[in-house]
TIFIKOL-95612 format. One record per residue: residue number from 1; x, y, z of N, C-alpha, C in turn. Coordinates in pm, 1 decimal. Atoms other than C-alpha are relative to their C-alpha. Example, Ala and Ser with C-alpha at 12.3 -4.5 7.8 and 13.67 -1.06 7.14 Angstrom:
2
num;n.c1;n.c2;n.c3;ca.c1;ca.c2;ca.c3;c.c1;c.c2;c.c3
1;89.0;-119.0;0.0;1230.0;-450.0;780.0;90.0;120.0;0.0
2;-82.0;-119.0;-6.0;1367.0;-106.0;714.0;-77.0;109.0;73.0
END
This chain:
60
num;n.c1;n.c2;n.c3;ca.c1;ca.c2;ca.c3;c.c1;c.c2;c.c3
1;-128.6;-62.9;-21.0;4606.0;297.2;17389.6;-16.9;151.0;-16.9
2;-20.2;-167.6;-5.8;4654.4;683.7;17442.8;87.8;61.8;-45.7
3;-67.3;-19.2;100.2;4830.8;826.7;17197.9;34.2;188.9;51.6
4;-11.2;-133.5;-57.2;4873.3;1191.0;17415.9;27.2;8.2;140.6
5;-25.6;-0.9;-139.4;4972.1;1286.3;17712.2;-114.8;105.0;88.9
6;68.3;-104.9;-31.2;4793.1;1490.9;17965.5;47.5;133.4;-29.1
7;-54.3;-163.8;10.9;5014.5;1810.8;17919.6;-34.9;-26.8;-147.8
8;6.6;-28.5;180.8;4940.7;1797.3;17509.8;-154.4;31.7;34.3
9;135.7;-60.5;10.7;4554.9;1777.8;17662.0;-13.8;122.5;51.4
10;-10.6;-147.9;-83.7;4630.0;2095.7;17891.2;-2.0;67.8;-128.3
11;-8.2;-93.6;116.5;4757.8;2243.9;17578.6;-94.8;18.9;-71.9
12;136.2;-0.9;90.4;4476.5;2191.2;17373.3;-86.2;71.3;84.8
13;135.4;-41.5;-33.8;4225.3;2281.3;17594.1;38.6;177.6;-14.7
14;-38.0;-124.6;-4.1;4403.1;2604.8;17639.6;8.8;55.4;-148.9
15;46.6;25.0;173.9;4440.7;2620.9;17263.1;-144.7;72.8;-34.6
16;102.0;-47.0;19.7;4106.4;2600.7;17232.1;-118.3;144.7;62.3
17;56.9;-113.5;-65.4;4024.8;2894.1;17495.5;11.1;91.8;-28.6
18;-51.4;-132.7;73.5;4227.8;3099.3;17339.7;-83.7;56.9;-116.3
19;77.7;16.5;126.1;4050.8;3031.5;17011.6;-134.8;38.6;8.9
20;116.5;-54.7;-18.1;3705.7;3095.1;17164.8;-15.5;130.3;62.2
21;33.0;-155.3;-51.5;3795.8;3425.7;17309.3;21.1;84.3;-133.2
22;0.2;-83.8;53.3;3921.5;3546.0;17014.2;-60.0;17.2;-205.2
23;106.8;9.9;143.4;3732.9;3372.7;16671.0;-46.9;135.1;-71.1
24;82.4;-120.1;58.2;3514.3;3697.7;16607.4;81.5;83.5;3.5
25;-2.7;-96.9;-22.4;3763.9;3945.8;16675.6;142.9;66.7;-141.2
26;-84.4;-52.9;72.4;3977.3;4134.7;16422.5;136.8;2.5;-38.9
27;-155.6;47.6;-29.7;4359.3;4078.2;16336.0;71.1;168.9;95.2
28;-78.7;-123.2;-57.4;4429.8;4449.8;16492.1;-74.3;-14.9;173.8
29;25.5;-4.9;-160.8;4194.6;4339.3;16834.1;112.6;-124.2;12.6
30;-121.7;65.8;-36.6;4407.4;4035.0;16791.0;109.2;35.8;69.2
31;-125.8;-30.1;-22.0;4700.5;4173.5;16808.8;-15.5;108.8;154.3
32;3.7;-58.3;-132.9;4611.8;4436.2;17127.6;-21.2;-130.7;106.6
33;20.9;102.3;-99.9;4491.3;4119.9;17304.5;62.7;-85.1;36.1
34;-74.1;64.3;-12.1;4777.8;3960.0;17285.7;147.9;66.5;69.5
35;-138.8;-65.5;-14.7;5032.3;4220.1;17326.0;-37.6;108.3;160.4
36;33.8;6.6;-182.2;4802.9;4276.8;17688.6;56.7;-95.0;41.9
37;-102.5;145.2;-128.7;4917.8;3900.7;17800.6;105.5;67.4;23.3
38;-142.6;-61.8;-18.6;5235.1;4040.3;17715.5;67.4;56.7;96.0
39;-23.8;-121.2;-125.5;5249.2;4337.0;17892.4;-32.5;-16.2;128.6
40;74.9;35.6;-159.7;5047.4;4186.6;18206.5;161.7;-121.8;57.7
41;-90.5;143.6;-40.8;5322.0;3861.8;18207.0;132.6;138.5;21.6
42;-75.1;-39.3;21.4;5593.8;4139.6;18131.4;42.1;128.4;109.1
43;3.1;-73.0;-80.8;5501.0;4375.7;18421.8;11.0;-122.3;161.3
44;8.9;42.3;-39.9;5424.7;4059.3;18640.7;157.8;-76.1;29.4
45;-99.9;4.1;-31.8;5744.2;3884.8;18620.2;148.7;117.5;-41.0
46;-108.8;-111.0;-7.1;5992.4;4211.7;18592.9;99.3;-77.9;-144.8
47;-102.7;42.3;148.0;6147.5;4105.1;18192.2;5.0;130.1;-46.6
48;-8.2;-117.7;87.9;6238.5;4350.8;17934.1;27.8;-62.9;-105.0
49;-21.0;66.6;150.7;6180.9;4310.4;17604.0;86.6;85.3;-115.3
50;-125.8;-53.7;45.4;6475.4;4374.4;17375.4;-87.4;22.7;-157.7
51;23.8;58.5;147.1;6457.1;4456.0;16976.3;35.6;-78.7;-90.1
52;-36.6;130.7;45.6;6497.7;4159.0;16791.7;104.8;21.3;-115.1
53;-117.2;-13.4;96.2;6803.1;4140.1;16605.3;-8.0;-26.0;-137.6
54;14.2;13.3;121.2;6652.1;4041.9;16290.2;-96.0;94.2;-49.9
55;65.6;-99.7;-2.7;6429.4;4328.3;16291.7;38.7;85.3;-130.8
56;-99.7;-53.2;76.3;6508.8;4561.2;15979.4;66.7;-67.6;-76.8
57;-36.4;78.7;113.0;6647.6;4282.3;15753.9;-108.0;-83.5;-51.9
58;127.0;60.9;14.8;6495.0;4113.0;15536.0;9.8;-175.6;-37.8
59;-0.1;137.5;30.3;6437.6;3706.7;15462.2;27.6;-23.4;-127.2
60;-39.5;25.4;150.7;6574.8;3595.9;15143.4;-177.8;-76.1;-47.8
END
């Protein structure tokens, strides 16, 4: 019995691609390499990203 679907294996694999590009790399390359998808997805489909309304407060 198969206890997953194929889209949970898509996910994973992708998961894991992600994970092998970025293992070795620093939490500050992290963060540029991520906030490229961003900007590539964010130029690609025409969005705008707002500032988040919880921004400036803080979590109990």
């Amino acid at each position: 019995m198969k206890l997953t679907t194929d889209i949970e294996d898509q996910i994973d694999a992708i998961r894991e691609k992600i994970y092998e590009e970025i293992k070795d790399m620093s939490p500050s390359e992290e963060i540029n390499y991520f906030n490229a998808i961003a900007e590539e997805a964010k130029r690609k489909y025409n969005f705008t990203v707002i500032k988040s309304a919880a921004e400036g407060t803080q979590i109990p």
